[in-house]
C-alpha positions, 0 to 999 in steps of 0.5 A: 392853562385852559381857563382862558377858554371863552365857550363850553357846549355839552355834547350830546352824543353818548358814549359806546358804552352807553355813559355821557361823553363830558363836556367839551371847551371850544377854543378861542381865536385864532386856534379855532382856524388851525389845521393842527395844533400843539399847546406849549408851556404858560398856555400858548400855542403853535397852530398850522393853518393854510399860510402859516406857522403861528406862535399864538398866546392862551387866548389864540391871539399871535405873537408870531408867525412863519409864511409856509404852506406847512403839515405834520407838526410835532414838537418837544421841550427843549430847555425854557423852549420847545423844537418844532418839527414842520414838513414845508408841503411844497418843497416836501422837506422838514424844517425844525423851529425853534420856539422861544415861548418867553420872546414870543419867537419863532426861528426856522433851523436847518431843514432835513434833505428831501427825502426821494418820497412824498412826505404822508406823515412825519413825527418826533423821537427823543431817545435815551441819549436826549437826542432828537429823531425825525421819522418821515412815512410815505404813502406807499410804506417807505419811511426814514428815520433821521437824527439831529443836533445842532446843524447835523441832520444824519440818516439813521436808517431806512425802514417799512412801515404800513402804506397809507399811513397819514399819521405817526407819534412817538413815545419816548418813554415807552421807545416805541413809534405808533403808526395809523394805518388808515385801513387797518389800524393803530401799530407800535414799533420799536422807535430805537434802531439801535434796538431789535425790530419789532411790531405789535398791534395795538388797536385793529379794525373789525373782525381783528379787534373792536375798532369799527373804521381804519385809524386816524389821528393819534396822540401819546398821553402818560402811559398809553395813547389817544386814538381817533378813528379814520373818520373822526367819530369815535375816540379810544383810549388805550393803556399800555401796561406791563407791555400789554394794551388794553382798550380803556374807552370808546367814545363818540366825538361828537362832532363831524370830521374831527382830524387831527388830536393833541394832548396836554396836561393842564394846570390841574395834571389832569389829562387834556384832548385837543380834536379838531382839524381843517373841516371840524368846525374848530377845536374842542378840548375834552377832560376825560377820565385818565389815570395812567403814568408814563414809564421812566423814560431811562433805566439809568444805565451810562451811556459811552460812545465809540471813538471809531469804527471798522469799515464794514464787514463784506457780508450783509445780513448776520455776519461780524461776530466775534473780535480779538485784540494784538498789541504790538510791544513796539508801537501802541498804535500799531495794534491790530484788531481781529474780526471774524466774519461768519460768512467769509473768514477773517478780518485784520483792522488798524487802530483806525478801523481801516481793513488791513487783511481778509483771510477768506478761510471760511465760517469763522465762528469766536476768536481769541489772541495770546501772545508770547506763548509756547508751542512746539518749542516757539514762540509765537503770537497767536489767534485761533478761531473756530470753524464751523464748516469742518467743526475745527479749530484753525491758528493764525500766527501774528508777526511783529508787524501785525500780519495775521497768515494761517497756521494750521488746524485740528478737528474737534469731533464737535457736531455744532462748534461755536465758542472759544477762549484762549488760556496762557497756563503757568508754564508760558503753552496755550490752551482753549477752551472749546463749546459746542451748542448742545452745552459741550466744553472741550479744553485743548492743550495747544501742540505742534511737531514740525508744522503740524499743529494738534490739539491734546484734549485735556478736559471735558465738561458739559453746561444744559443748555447752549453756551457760546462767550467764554473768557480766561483770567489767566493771572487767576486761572478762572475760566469764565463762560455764558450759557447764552439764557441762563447766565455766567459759570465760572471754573477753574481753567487749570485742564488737571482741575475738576469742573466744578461750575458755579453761577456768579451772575444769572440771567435776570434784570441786570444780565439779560438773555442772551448771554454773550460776549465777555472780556476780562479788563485788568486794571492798577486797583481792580480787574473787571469782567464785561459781559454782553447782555444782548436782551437790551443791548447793554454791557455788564461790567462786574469785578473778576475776582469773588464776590463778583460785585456788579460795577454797574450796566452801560450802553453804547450811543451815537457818536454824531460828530464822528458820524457813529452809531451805536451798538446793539445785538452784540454777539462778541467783544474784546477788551484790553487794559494795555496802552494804546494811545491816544484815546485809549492809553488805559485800554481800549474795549472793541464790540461787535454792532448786530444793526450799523446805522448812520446809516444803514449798512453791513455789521461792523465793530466798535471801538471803545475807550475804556477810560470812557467807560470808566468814568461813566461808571467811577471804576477804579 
């Protein structure tokens, strides 16, 4: 694609260590006048200069042209086309285009609102979901992230980023946004917001690392990142390996004021640099030695998406936890989701995520429901959840409409309580299972005389280190419980037993720590057991029963029609295999979000079709 190029000069500058910089190819026409630059596929080119958005051929010749005063362009393939994001600089609003490179086209799409800043650097993000993100940076470190399809343009979140940042890239493959800091230096985050935040340095001014001005432009190249200087003199080239960087090259540029830098592969798959800008005298491109491979963009989890959500929790901060599902035998739909909220007590939700009830008991910690169970001569429906302000368990009875009203509670003489599950035992009582953060496991037999509810302790055993998710396969009389960095134990639930754990799943690449919430789905054909892999936001799915089979990992994504985010940093989840309606007629799986976005906002739960799930990963 570069043989079209007319005039080659060799620099003469040398390297910083001391090697000759290689030759650069001066590019021709209309190229040369661009203020920002972007090859596209067949060898043409999108060019920004003071008037214009121009669509040029290989020979800088223009094929179109869009009249805007325009700055910060990106794109991203997009079929036989590319998507083109602009920032028109006097209305200081992104505009996509659409570039149809075959037609010789340019359409400008919806524009992004105004964001409440001006916009000092703007930059493109595909996520696993192949959907496209738009980050707008602001001179005093406000920045956006935005997330398109179609004609939706959806706030994801707001975030803060270095001050006088003029320039930004991201790496899909690697999910991480790279930010210049012009004072200090080149900065990796993680570009998914449904991930943990996080910053690393990647590149910083002397005496921090080796770089001798601030940061300027950048470029993503495969396996790493291209990197100008603030002044436009020196060139870097650093590899990003095993999540390491490492500073390959540093060369001289070679010529004066070099602002802005691309990247393309050309025709031959060798790596090349575009640098040039508005006072450089035009653009060069330079075929320096590179190896590197980018990382797989996907790991190959599915990915599902929530069919609703709850309103928010009352509490912002880490506050949704746990939740628990009722059914109600008469009406499907009028089942009822339980949530607690560490800082307040417990949630009561419809099928629509609406709040039905808030119980203000205090530090609600896990919560589990069984129905149609025996205590003290009755019947009843019942949840129970830990509390961490009395190291107790409190019973909440559930009536047939689905009204939760406090029931009671006991002591445990835990020092730190944490987790529960229920276990509805042959004989039709209740009992739970209670953890404790130094490893504890107490299984209580469920009693009450008159109005007084007690806890008979039945069973103690004890895991290393701390556990939390716990779930009870009550047909099979299985218990099985996390320990949070080690992996899943199972044991017998039957309180007479002994506690002989075994390790069905440790922690490793399929079950990342921290190990947390758990479920267990009984279908027609198979019963399943779901895990919260919180380490990477994804949810294990694994057959209940030995040799405890892996059915497959996936996550949860955006829904942008029903304006829902997905999920990340799960603590609990809940799943049924009961019918329903609607969606979820072959049950539903409801999961706590750590981070809710679309936008940002206090944690919340999800809902979930299993059918969903199920095909996504071809389950029985």
């Amino acid at each position: 694609m570069m043989k079209s190029f007319i005039t080659t000069v060799v620099l003469a500058a040398l390297a910083t260590s001391g090697q000759p910089v290689q030759a650069a190819t001066m590019l021709p026409g209309l190229t040369a006048q661009a203020h920002e630059l972007s090859a596209l596929p067949g060898g043409g080119w999108l060019s920004i200069d003071k008037t214009a958005l121009r669509l040029l051929d290989a020979n800088g010749k223009e094929r179109a042209h869009i009249m805007v005063r325009a700055k910060h362009l990106d794109t991203r393939p997009q079929g036989k086309n590319v998507l083109a994001v602009i920032v028109d600089a006097n209305k200081e609003q992104a505009v996509p285009v659409l570039v149809d490179v075959q037609a010789g086209t340019l359409t400008a799409q919806a524009p992004f609102p105004a964001p409440a800043f001006g916009i000092e650097s703007a930059c493109l993000y595909r996520d696993a979901q192949q959907l496209d993100h738009l980050y707008l940076l602001a001179k005093d470190g406000q920045a956006e992230q935005w997330v398109m399809q179609g004609d939706k343009r959806l706030q994801v979140r707001k975030l803060a980023l270095p001050p006088h940042s003029k320039h930004c890239r991201a790496d899909d493959s690697a999910h991480q946004l790279l930010v210049s800091e012009e004072s200090a230096g080149l900065w990796a985050y993680n570009a998914d917001a449904e991930g943990v935040p996080s910053r690393e340095a990647v590149l910083l001014k002397r005496p921090y690392g080796t770089l001798e001005k601030g940061a300027g432009a950048l470029t993503v190249v495969p396996g790493g990142v291209a990197l100008l200087d603030a002044k436009g003199k020196q060139l870097h080239l650093l590899r990003r390996d095993g999540g390491k960087w490492s500073n390959v090259s540093a060369t001289d540029t070679g010529f004066k004021g070099a602002e802005q830098l691309a990247s393309t592969l050309g025709a031959d798959g060798k790596l090349q640099l575009l640098m040039g800008g508005e006072d450089a005298g035009g653009w060069q491109v330079r075929t320096p030695a590179w190896t590197g491979a980018a990382v797989p963009a996907s790991d190959g989890k599915a990915i599902v998406m929530a069919r609703t959500q709850t309103e928010p929790v009352a509490r912002q901060g880490d506050a949704a936890d746990d939740p628990a599902i009722w059914r109600n035998p008469a009406d499907p739909s009028g089942a009822r989701i339980l949530g607690t909220n560490k800082k307040q007590g417990l949630l009561v939700y419809d099928l629509q995520g609406k709040e039905l009830q808030l119980l203000e008991v205090g530090r609600l910690n896990n919560v589990d429901v069984r129905q149609d169970v025996t205590v003290g001569g009755r019947k009843l429906d019942l949840a129970v959840a830990t509390q961490r302000d009395e190291n107790s368990v409190m019973l909440f009875a559930i009536d047939a409409q689905g009204k939760v009203t406090t029931a009671g509670s006991f002591l445990t003489g835990l020092k730190n309580i944490y987790g529960m599950c229920l276990y509805r035992p042959a004989d039709g009582g209740l009992e739970a299972f209670i953890n404790d953060k130094d490893g504890t496991f107490l299984q209580y037999r469920v009693e009450a005389s008159g109005n007084a509810i007690s806890g008979k302790l039945l069973r103690r055993f004890k895991v290393d280190t701390q556990p939390e998710g716990c779930v009870v396969d009550d047909r099979n009389h299985r218990l099985f419980l996390g320990e949070e960095r080690r992996g899943v134990w199972t044991v017998s639930a039957k309180g007479d037993a002994p506690a002989k754990l075994s390790m069905i799943m440790p922690v490793g690449p399929q079950l990342v720590a921290d190990v947390e919430g758990m479920g267990i789905y009984h279908g027609d054909k198979a019963d399943y057991l779901v895990v919260s892999s919180q380490g990477d936001n994804s949810y294990l799915v694994m057959d209940a029963k030995p040799p405890y089979k892996v059915r497959g990992s996936f996550r949860v994504g955006y829904n942008l029609v029903a304006g829902i985010d997905g999920t990340s940093e799960t603590d609990g989840l809940e799943v049924s295999s009961a019918n329903f309606g609607g969606p979820y007629s072959k049950g539903m799986l409801v999961i706590q979000d750590g981070y809710k976005r679309l936008p940002d906002g206090a944690q919340n739960f999800k809902y979930v079709s299993w059918d969903d799930v199920a095909r996504a990963l071809n389950l029985d």
